[in-house]
C-alpha positions as CSV (number, residue, x, y, z in Angstrom):
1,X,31.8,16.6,-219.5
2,X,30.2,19.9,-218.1
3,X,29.5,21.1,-221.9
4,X,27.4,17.4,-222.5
5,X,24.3,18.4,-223.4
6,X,21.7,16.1,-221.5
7,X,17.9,15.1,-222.0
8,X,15.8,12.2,-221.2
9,X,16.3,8.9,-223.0
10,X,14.2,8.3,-226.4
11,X,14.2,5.0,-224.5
12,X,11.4,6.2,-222.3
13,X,8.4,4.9,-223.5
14,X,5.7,7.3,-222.1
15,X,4.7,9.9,-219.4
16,X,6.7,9.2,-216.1
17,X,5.1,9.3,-213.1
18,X,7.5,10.3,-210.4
19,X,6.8,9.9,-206.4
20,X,8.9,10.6,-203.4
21,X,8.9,9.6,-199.6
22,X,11.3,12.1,-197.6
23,X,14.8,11.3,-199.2
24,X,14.3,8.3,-201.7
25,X,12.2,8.7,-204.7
26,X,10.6,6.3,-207.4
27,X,10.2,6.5,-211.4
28,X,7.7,5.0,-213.0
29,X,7.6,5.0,-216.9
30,X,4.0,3.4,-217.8
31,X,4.3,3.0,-221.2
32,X,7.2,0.2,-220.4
33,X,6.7,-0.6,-216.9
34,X,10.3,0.1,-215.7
35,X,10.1,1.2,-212.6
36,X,13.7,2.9,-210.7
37,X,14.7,4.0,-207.3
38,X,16.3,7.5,-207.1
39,X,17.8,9.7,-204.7
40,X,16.2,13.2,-204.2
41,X,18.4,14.7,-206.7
42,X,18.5,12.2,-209.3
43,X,14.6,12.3,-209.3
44,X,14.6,16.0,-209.3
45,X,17.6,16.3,-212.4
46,X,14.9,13.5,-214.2
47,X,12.0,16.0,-213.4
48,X,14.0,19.6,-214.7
49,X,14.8,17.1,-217.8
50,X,11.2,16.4,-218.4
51,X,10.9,20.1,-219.7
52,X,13.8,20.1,-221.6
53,X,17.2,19.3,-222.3
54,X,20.0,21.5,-220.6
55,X,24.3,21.5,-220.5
56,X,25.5,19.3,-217.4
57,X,27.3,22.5,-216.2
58,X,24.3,24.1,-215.5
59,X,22.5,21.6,-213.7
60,X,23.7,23.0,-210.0
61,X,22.4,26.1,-210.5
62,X,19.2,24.6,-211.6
63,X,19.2,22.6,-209.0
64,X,19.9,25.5,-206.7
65,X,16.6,27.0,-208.2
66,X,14.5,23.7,-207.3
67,X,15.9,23.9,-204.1
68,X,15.6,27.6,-203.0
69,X,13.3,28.9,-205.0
70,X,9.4,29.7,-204.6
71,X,8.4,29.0,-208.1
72,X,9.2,25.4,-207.8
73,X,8.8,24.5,-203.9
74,X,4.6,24.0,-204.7
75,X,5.3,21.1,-207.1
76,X,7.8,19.1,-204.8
77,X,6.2,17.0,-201.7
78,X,7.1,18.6,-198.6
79,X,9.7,16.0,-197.3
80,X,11.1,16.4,-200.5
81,X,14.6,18.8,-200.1
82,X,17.5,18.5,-202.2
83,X,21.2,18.7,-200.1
84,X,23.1,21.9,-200.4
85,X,25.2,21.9,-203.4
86,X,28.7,20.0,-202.9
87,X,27.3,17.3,-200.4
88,X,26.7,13.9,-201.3
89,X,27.1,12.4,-204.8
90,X,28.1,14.7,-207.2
91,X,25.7,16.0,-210.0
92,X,28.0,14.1,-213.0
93,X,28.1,11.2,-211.1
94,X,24.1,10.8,-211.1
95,X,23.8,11.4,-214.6
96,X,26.3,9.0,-214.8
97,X,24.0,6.5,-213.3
98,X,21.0,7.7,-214.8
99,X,22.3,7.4,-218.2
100,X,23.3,3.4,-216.8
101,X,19.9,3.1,-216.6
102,X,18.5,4.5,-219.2
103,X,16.3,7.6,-218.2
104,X,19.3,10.0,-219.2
105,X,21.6,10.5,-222.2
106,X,24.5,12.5,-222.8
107,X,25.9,14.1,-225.7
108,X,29.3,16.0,-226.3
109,X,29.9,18.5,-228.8
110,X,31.4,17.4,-231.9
């Protein structure tokens, strides 16, 4: 799976509006109204999507980038810190879920 090219959902009706409270994170999509509880790095692999698709196997160092790097600690609340890489649920398994339910889709080379 770590050559699946991944990008938001055509599903997603409209801008989403993404807010986080120290670990746990909410999506909002206005034009449809769904509305989805993430974990920090789920929102933050929905927010990297938002400007474009990427591979799977280079979402951990993208992530890595989010979470060490300058550039992109300004547009990320303060309580608002992704876990080192290798902790917690691994990257493939929250696409997993956020393809489940919806945001997210996969697709493998032919």
């Amino acid at each position: 799976m770590g050559d699946a090219r991944i990008f938001l959902s055509d599903e997603v009706g409209g801008p989403l509006v993404l807010r986080a409270w120290g670990d746990e994170a909410v999506v909002y999509d206005e034009m449809t109204g769904d509305t989805h509880f993430l974990a920090t790095r789920a929102m933050a692999i929905v927010r990297l999507l938002q400007e474009g698709e990427c591979l799977l196997a280079e979402l951990d160092g993208r992530l890595g980038e989010v979470r060490d790097g300058p550039a992109r600690q300004d547009e990320l609340p303060a309580s608002f810190r992704l876990p080192e890489p290798g902790k917690g649920v691994s990257t493939g398994e929250l696409v997993d879920n956020l393809v489940e339910i919806g945001l997210v889709v996969t697709e493998r080379p032919a």
